[in-house]
C-alpha positions, 0 to 999 in steps of 0.5 A: 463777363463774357455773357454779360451785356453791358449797357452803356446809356448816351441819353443825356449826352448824345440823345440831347443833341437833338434839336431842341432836346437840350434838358435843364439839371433838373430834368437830366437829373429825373432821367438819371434816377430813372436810368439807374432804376432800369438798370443800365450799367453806365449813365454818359451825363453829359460833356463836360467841357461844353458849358459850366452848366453841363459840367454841373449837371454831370457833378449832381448826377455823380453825386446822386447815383449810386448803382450805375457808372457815371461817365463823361465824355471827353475830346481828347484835349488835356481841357476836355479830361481834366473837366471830365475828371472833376465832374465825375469825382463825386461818383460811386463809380465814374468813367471818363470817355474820351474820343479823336476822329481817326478816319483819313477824312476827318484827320485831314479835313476837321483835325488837320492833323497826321494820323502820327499826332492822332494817335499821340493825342490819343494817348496822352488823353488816356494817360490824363486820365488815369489820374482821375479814374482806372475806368477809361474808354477809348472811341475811334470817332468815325471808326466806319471810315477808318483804315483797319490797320490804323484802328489797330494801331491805335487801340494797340497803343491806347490800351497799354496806355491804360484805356479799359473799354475800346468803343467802336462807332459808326458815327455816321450811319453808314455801315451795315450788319454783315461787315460792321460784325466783321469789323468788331471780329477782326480787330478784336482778333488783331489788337494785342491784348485785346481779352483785357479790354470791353470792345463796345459799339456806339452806331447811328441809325441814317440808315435805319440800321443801328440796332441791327449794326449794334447787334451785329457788333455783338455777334461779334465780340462786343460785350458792350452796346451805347444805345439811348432811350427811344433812339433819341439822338441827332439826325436820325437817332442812336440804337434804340435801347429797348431794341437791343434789350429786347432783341438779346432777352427774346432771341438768347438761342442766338445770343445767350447773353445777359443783361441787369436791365429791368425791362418791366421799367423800359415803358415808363423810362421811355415815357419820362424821356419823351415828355421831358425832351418833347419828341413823342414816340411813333405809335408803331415804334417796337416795344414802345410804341402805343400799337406795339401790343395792339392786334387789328386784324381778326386773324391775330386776334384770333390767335391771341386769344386761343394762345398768345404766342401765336403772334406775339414774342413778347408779354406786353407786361414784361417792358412795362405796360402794365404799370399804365394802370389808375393811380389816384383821383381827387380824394386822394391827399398829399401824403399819398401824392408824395408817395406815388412820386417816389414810387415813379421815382420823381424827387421834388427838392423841396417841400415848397416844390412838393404843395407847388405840384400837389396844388396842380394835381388837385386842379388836374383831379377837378377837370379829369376823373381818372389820374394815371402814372402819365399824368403825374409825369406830365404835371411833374415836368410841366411845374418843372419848366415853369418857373416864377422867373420865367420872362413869359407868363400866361394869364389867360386866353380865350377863343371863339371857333365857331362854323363858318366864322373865322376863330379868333383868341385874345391873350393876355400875358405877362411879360417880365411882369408887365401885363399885355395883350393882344387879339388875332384872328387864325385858320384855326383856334391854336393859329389864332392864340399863336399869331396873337402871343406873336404880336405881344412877343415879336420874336421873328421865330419861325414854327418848326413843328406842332405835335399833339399827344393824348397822354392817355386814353378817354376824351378827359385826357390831357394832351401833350403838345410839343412845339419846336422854334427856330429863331436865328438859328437856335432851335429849342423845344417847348412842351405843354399839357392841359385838357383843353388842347388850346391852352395846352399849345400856348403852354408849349409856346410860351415854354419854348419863348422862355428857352429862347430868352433864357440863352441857354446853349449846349456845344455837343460833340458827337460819335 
């Protein structure tokens, strides 16, 4: 194991604590599969304790996934373990993560407790639950913070207490590469019996430097990197895994480590991620990003064309783009639609749900020539989060924009069943549809964010808008795609309204 990399996934969990990422079973479902084809070792599903729901979602996954580890995360609190242990019982291979905060600021201020009663709690949580799993791991929460001494201390006592991988996280950002890895050497070198456990780091990125800190870690001793998909997490987001993937296969003269990741699946996982949970990838984000392959000036494009790797270190195909070829078109019939969901690893629970999305497809097909992999992950979510219950229903709109005249929209909805409608004038098309769905909903909310993305290239394309609402104090995330923008906007609204009503919440914890 010693060059082998372990790759321990915290989308579901710690990636879903961005505002408005929260996903329904479903989704986190669609995710899951998708993780287990990129080959990730471990899937953190969720946090079990924090809702019934979430506990379910866990359970579904555990039931599902067959080549990866299910984890769930876990306070250490003899409620939040034994709601893990139940929810991964299904599982192939299930961990249970659990975590106390062991900094002098959180042990006085959040925990009020004393760093004797820490490290007692901490071991009682590990010995509960070895009775579930003999997979435990073991989180320091604000490990950056924390005494060296008391973090041996306390790793010394979890691991003869059975715990099996000892995670080491920089919660809140704080630290940088050169004493991060320092840290990891140290205690490593310190904590009896530490060649019996996998010595793992879990670091944010406040101040841009989670991938760095993580690799550092490695650099280190570490054998184990918690990273999410796109650096999705709360604040300014986790490791980005495709960072730390990458950074080990591209430079193994530094690192001459090993991972099971299927890099020609990061760009569609990381597409998948960013349609479901609505926060759409900076075009000059590494690997991933739409211009991370793209060469403007002449004198890389130059060099690219006589040789490749003058400047670029990495194949374009090798992360997955060139999977972002045509797929279907009109004539194409459901068996074949079926078929190509499976090949993107989108399964439908029913054959019901299967007529629902190719009806939608073929409608797709009638407005726009050329149907790519994006699109049908677009189509797929979008039937997802539509639903015959939902409270708010769009029956039609329309509106004028004309030069020199202000737009105008009238909307008609249905709500709860009920028909409605209104008209409104805007500064613009989409502000016009908006301020007239506000007059039927009434809501109070305010906008926190609009955000258009061409889901691929021509002007056919379909554009993806995300909206992100805040109405007394919950924030959720609403996604629409269409061709035509307008229509795709009151989509994304009305989606986010339909969250609100439903009054679905998540309690997180972090590390």
């Amino acid at each position: 194991m010693n060059n082998q990399l372990i790759i321990f996934d915290t989308t579901l969990r710690d990636g879903e604590q961005s505002p408005g990422a929260s996903m329904t079973k479903e989704e986190k479902i669609r995710v899951a599969r998708q993780l287990e084809k990129l080959g990730v070792n471990v899937i953190e599903a969720g946090f079990a304790a924090a809702s019934p729901g979430d506990a379910d979602a866990i359970r579904s996954i555990a039931e599902i996934i067959q080549h990866s580890t299910v984890c769930s995360l876990a306070r250490a609190n003899e409620r939040d373990v034994r709601a893990a242990g139940e929810a991964i019982k299904p599982a192939r291979s299930g961990r249970i993560h659990t975590f106390i905060a062991t900094s002098p600021i959180h042990m006085e201020k959040k925990l009020r407790m004393s760093p004797d009663q820490v490290v007692e709690a901490a071991v009682k949580a590990v010995k509960l639950a070895g009775e579930y799993t003999a997979d435990i791991e073991f989180s320091a929460e604000d490990a950056v913070r924390s005494d060296l001494d008391f973090l041996c201390r306390i790793f010394e006592e979890v691991i003869k207490a059975g715990a099996t991988t000892i995670n080491v996280p920089d919660t809140v950002g704080y630290s940088i590469p050169a004493p991060w890895g320092e840290t990891m050497r140290q205690l490593i070198a310190r904590v009896p019996n530490s060649d019996k456990v996998i010595w793992s780091t879990h670091c944010h990125n406040d101040l841009g430097m989670a991938v760095a800190n993580s690799l550092a870690a490695v650099m280190g001793g570490a054998r184990q990197v918690e990273c999410t998909i796109n650096g999705l997490g709360e604040r300014a987001g986790n490791a980005s895994l495709e960072e730390v993937v990458m950074a080990v296969r591209t430079r193994k003269d530094v690192f001459n480590l090993e991972t099971r990741i299927d890099a020609t699946q990061i760009v569609p996982t990381s597409k998948l991620v960013s349609t479901i949970t609505g926060y759409p990838v900076q075009p000059n984000k590494a690997i991933v990003g739409a211009n991370a392959f793209a060469h403007e000036s002449g004198i890389h494009q130059d060099g690219v064309l006589k040789h490749r790797e003058t400047y670029e270190i990495m194949r374009a195909e090798d992360v997955g783009w060139s999977a972002n070829r045509l797929t279907m078109g009109k004539l194409s019939g459901r068996n074949a639609f079926k078929t190509k969901l499976a090949e993107l690893g989108i399964a439908l629970d029913s054959e019901e749900a299967i007529n629902a999305a190719f009806a939608r497809f073929k409608e797709l097909a009638d407005k726009k020539r050329e149907i790519f992999d994006e699109d049908l992950q677009a189509l797929v979510s979008e039937e997802a989060t539509t639903q015959s219950s939902d409270h708010y229903r769009l029956v039609s709109l329309k509106v004028c924009s004309e030069t020199g005249e202000t737009p105008h929209a009238v909307v008609v909805l249905s709500v709860g069943g009920e028909e409605k409608s209104a008209h409104a004038d805007g500064g613009g098309p989409v502000d016009a549809a908006f301020k007239a769905i506000e007059a039927i909903i009434q809501s109070g909310s305010e906008l926190l964010l609009y955000s258009v993305n061409n889901i691929t290239s021509g002007t056919d394309a379909q554009g993806e808008v995300t909206v992100r609402i805040s109405q007394r104090e919950r924030i959720v995330n609403g996604q629409g795609a269409d061709t035509d923008i307008v229509i795709a906007s009151a989509k994304a609204y009305l989606n986010a309204f339909n969250k609100l009503h439903s009054r679905l919440e998540r309690v997180n914890p972090q590390l």
